[in-house]
C-alpha positions as CSV (number, residue, x, y, z in Angstrom):
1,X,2.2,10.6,-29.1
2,X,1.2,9.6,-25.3
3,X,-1.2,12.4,-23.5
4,X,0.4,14.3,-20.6
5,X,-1.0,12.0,-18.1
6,X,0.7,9.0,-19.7
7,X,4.0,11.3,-19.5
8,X,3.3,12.2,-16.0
9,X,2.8,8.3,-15.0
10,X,6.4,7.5,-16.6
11,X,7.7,11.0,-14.7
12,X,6.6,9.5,-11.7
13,X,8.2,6.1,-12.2
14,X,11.8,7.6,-13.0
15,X,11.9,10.1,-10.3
16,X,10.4,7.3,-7.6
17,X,13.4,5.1,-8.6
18,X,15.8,8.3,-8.6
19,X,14.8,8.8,-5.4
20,X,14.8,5.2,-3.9
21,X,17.3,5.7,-1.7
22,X,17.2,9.2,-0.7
23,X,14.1,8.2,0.8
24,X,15.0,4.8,2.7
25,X,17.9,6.7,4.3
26,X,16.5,5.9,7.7
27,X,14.1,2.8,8.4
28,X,10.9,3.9,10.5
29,X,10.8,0.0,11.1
30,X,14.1,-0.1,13.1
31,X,11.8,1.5,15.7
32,X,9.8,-1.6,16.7
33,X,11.9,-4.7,17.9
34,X,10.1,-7.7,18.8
35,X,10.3,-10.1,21.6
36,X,12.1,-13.6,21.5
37,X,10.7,-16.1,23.4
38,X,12.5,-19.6,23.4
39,X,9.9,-22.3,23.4
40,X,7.3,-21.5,20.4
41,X,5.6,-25.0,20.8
42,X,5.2,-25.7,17.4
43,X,6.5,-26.6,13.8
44,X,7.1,-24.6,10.7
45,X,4.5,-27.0,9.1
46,X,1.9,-25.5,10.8
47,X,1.7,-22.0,9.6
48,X,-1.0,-21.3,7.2
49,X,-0.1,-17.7,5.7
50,X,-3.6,-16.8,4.6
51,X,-5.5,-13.5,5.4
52,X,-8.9,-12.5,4.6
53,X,-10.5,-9.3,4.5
54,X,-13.4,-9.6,4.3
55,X,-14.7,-11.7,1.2
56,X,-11.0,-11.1,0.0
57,X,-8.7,-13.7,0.6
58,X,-5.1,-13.6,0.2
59,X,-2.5,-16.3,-0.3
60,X,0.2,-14.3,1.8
61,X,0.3,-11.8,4.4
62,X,1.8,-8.8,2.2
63,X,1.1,-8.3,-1.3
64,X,2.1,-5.6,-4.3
65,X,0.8,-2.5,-3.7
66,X,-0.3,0.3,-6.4
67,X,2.7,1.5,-8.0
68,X,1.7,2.6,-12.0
69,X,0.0,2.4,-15.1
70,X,-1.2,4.6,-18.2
71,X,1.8,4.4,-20.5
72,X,3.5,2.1,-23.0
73,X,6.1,2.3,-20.6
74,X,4.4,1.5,-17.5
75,X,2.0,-1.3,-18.7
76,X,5.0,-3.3,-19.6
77,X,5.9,-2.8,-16.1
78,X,2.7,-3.9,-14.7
79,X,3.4,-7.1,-17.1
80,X,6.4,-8.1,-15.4
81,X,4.7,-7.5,-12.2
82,X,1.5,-9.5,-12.8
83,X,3.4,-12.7,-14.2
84,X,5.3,-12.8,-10.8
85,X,1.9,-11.9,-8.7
86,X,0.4,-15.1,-10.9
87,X,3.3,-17.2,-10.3
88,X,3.6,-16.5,-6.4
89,X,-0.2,-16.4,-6.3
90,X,-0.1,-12.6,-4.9
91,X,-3.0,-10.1,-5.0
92,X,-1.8,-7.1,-6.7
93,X,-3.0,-3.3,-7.1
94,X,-2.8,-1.5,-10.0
95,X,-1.7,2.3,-9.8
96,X,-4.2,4.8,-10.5
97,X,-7.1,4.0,-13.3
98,X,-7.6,8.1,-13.5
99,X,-5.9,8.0,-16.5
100,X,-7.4,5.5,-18.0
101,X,-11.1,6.9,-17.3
102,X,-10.0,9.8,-19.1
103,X,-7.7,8.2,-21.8
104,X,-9.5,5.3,-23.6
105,X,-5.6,4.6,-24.9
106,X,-4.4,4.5,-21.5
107,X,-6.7,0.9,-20.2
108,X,-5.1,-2.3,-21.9
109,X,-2.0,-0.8,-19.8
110,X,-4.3,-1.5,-16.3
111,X,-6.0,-4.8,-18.2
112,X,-2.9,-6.4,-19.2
113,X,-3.0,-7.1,-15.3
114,X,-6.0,-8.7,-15.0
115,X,-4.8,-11.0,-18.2
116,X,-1.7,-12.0,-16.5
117,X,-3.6,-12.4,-13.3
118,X,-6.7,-14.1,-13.9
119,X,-7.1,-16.1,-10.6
120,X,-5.4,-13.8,-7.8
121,X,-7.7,-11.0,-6.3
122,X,-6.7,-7.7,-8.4
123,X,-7.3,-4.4,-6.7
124,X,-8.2,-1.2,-9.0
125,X,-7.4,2.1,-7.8
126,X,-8.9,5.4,-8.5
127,X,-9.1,8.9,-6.6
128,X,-11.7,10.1,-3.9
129,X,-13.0,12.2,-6.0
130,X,-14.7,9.7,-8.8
131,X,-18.1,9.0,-8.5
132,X,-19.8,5.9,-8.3
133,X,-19.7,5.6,-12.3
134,X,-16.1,6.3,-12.5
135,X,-15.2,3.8,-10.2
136,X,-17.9,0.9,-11.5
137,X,-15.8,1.6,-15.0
138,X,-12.6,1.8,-13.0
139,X,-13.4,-2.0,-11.3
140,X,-15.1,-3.1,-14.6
141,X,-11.4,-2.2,-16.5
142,X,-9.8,-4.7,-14.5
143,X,-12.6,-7.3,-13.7
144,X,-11.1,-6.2,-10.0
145,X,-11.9,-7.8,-6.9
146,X,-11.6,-5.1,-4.8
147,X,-11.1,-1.3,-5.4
148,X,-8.8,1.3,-3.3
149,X,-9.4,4.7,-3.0
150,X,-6.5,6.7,-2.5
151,X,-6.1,10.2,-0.5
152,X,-3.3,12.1,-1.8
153,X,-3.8,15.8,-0.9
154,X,-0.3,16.7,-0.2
155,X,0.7,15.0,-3.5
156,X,-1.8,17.0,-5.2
157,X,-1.2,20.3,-3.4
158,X,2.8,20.0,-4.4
159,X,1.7,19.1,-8.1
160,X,1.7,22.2,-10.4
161,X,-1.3,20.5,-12.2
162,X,-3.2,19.3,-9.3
163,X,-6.2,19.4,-7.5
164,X,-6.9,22.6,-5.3
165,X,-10.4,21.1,-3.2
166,X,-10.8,18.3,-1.7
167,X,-14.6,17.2,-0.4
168,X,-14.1,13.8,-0.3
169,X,-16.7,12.6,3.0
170,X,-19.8,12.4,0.3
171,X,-18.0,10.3,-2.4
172,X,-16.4,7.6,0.3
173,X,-20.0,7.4,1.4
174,X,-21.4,6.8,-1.7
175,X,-18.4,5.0,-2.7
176,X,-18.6,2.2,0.1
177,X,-22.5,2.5,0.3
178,X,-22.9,1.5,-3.8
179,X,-20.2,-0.9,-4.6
180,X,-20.4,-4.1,-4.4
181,X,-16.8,-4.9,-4.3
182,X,-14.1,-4.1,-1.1
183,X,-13.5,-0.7,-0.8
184,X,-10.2,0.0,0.2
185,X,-9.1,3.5,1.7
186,X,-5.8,4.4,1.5
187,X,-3.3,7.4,1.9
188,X,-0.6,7.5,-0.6
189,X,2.7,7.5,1.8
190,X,1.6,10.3,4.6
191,X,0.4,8.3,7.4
192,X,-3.0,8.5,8.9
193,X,-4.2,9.5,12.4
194,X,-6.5,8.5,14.2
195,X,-9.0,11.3,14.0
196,X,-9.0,9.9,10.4
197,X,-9.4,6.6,11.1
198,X,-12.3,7.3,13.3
199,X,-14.0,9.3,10.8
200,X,-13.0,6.4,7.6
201,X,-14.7,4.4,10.1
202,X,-17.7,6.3,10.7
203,X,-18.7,6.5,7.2
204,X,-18.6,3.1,6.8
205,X,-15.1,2.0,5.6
206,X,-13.9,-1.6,6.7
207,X,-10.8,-1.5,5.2
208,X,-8.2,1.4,5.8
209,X,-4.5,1.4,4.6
210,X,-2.7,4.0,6.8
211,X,0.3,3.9,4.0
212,X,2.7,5.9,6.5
213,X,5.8,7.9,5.4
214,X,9.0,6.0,4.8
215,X,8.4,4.0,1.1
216,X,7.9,6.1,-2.3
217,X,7.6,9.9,-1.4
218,X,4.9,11.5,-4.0
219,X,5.5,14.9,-2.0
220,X,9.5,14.9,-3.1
221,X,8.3,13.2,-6.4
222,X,6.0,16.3,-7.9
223,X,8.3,18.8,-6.6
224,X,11.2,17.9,-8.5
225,X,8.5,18.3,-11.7
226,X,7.5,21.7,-9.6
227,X,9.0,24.2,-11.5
228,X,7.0,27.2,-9.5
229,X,8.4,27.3,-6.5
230,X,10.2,25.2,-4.2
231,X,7.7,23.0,-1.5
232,X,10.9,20.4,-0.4
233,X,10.0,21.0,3.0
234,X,6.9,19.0,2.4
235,X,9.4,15.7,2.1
236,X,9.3,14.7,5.8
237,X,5.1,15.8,5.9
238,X,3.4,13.0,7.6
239,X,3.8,9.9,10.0
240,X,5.6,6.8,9.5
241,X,3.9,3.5,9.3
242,X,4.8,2.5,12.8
243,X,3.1,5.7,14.1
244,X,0.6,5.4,11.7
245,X,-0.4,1.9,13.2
246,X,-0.7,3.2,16.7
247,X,-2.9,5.9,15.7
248,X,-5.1,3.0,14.5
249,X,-4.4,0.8,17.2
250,X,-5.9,3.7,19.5
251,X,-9.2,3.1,17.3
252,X,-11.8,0.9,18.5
253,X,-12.4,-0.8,15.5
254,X,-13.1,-4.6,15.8
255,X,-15.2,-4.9,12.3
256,X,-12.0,-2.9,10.7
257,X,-9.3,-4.3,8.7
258,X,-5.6,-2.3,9.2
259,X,-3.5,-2.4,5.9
260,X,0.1,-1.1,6.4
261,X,2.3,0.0,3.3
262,X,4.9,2.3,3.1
263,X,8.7,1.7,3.5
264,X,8.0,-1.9,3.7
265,X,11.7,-3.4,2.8
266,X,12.1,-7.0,4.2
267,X,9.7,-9.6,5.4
268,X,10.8,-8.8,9.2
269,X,9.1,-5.0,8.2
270,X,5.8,-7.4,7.3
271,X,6.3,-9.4,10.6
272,X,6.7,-6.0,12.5
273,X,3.5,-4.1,11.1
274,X,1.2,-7.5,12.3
275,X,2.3,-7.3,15.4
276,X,1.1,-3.6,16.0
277,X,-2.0,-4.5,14.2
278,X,-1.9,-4.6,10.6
279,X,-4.4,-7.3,8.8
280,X,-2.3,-7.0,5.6
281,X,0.5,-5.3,3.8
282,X,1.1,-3.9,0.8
283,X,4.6,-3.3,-0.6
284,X,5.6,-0.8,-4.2
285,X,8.8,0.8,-3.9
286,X,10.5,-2.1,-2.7
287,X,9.6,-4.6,-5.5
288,X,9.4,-1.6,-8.3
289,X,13.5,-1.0,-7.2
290,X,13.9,-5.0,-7.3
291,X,11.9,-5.3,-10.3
292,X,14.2,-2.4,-12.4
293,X,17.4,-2.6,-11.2
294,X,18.2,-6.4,-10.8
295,X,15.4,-8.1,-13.5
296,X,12.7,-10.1,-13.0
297,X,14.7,-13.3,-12.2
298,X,15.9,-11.3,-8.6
299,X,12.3,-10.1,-8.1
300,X,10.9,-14.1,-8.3
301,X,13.8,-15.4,-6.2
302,X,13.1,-12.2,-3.7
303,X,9.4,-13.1,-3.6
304,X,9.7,-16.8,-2.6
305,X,12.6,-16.0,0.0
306,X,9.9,-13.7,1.5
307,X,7.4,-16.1,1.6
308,X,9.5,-18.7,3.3
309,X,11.2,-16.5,5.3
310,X,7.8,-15.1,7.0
311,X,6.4,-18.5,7.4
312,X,10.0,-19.2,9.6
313,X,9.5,-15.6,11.4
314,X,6.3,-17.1,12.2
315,X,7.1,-20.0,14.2
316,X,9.7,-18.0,15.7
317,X,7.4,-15.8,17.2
318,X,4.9,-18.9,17.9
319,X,2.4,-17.7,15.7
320,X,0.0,-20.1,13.7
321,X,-1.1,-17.3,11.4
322,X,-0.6,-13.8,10.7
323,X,-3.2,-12.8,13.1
324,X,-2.0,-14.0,16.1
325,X,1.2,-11.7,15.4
326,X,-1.1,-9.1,17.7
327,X,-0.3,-11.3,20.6
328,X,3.7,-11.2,20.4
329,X,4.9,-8.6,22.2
330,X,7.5,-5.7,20.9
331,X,9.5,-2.6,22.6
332,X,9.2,0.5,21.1
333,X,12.3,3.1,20.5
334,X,12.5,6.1,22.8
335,X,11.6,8.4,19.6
336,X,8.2,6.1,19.1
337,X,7.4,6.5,22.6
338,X,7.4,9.8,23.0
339,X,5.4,9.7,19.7
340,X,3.1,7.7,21.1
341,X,2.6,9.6,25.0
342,X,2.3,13.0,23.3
343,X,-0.5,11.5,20.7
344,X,-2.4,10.0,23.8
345,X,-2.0,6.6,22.2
């Protein structure tokens, strides 16, 4: 019989799916429109789709963010994932290694990733609270090239098991300061601001993943396994991933890398979060909904149409690279103005 955390990880897979569309009802990205200008001044050819960040280098702008792991159930899902991240030659994150640093049962279901993948950078995940140990053993699982640590306190604070204290400065320190791989900072679907930015950036983080509100919703997730009391109107907690990358924006931060994820639906949504700054992007729900509802056949033919279809959004917008996507310019709805003029940004 599978531990409670295993149970909890294949909880967490049915009710994000159950919830899929409930929370994609309206599209943060519909906010940002972007400028057409008729005479790009170059050819499809040119576009080379590579990113770096730092020593990491990525093969496409977007790749599959942390979504599960832990279970029977959910390491044949990373399977199927990590045969289409190999085959499209996609970076991928795993969800959470917690489990597994807890559950020696739990690993081959985070490894089987790393086996399927065993030339595309693989990204572990683990808690801010894990010390340096935990998150060597958490990279070491994996053979990972980078390693993202995740800040979920609403998540935990709506889970009936969860955490209750979070003092998490000292760890990111020690985290960034002792690893010798890519630490990744990331929220879990509630936006970031830019007091937190500042302060990721302070402490030495050079890679931040503002993960706004608008993709998989772990707030309306653990309260439908809340059986205490009722915390639904946590569900709309946070900023989107538009606003999110203004707050960053706002950030001087030239040595920083900006990750977008959350609500990340359609490679125009990839195309849209470069242009307001984002270095990279990660997408979960999307794919996971893809991946279980239509096969893996629709998630391989989805991945290449992305592919080809950002390299043509590209040239459109006369860019050579994804970088140069902070030059095109974009109008910003009414609602993300005000957003922006009352946050100073």
């Amino acid at each position: 019989m599978e531990s409670l955390q295993a149970q909890r990880k294949n909880e967490h897979v049915s009710l994000a799916e159950k919830l899929y569309q409930q929370s994609h009802a309206s599209h943060p990205f519909d906010q940002v429109r972007l400028i057409h200008h008729s005479l790009p001044e170059m050819a499809l050819s040119q576009v080379d789709q590579k990113v770096s960040l730092g020593n990491l280098s990525l093969n496409a702008p977007f790749y599959i963010e942390a979504m599960t792991g832990g279970s029977r159930q959910t390491a044949k899902i990373n399977e199927r994932l990590a045969i289409l991240a190999h085959r499209h030659g996609l970076a991928m994150a795993t969800g959470s290694l917690s489990v597994a640093l807890k559950d020696s049962n739990a690993r081959d279901s985070f490894a089987i990733v790393r086996e399927k993948m065993p030339t595309e950078p693989v990204i572990a995940n683990v808690g801010a609270g894990v010390n340096i140990d935990q998150a060597k053993e958490a990279i070491n699982i994996l053979n990972a090239d980078a390693i993202e640590i995740h800040l979920n306190t609403a998540q935990e604070l709506v889970m009936p098991e969860g955490d209750r204290e979070f003092f998490w400065h000292d760890r990111i320190k020690q985290l960034v300061d002792g690893l010798s791989v890519p630490v990744i900072v990331k929220e879990v679907g509630f936006g970031m601001d830019k007091t937190t930015v500042a302060l990721l950036q302070d402490l030495g983080v050079k890679y931040i993943n503002v993960s706004g509100r608008g993709g998989t919703n772990f707030a309306a997730i653990e309260n439908r396994r809340n059986h205490e009391f009722d915390l639904s109107m946590l569900n709309d907690w946070g900023q989107t991933t538009p606003e999110s990358l203004l707050e960053a924006r706002s950030v001087k931060h030239p040595d920083v890398a900006i990750i977008a994820s959350g609500g990340i639906t359609s490679p125009l949504d990839v195309i849209k979060a470069g242009a307001l700054g984002a270095s990279a992007v990660g997408v979960a729900g999307h794919f996971l909904h893809t991946l279980l509802n239509e096969g893996d056949d629709a998630l391989d033919r989805e991945l290449t149409i992305w592919q080809e279809t950002i390299a043509r959004l590209l040239t459109l917008l006369g860019c050579h690279n994804f970088a140069e996507l902070t030059q095109a310019e974009v109008v910003l709805s009414p609602e993300l103005i005000s957003y922006a003029t009352q946050r100073g940004l």
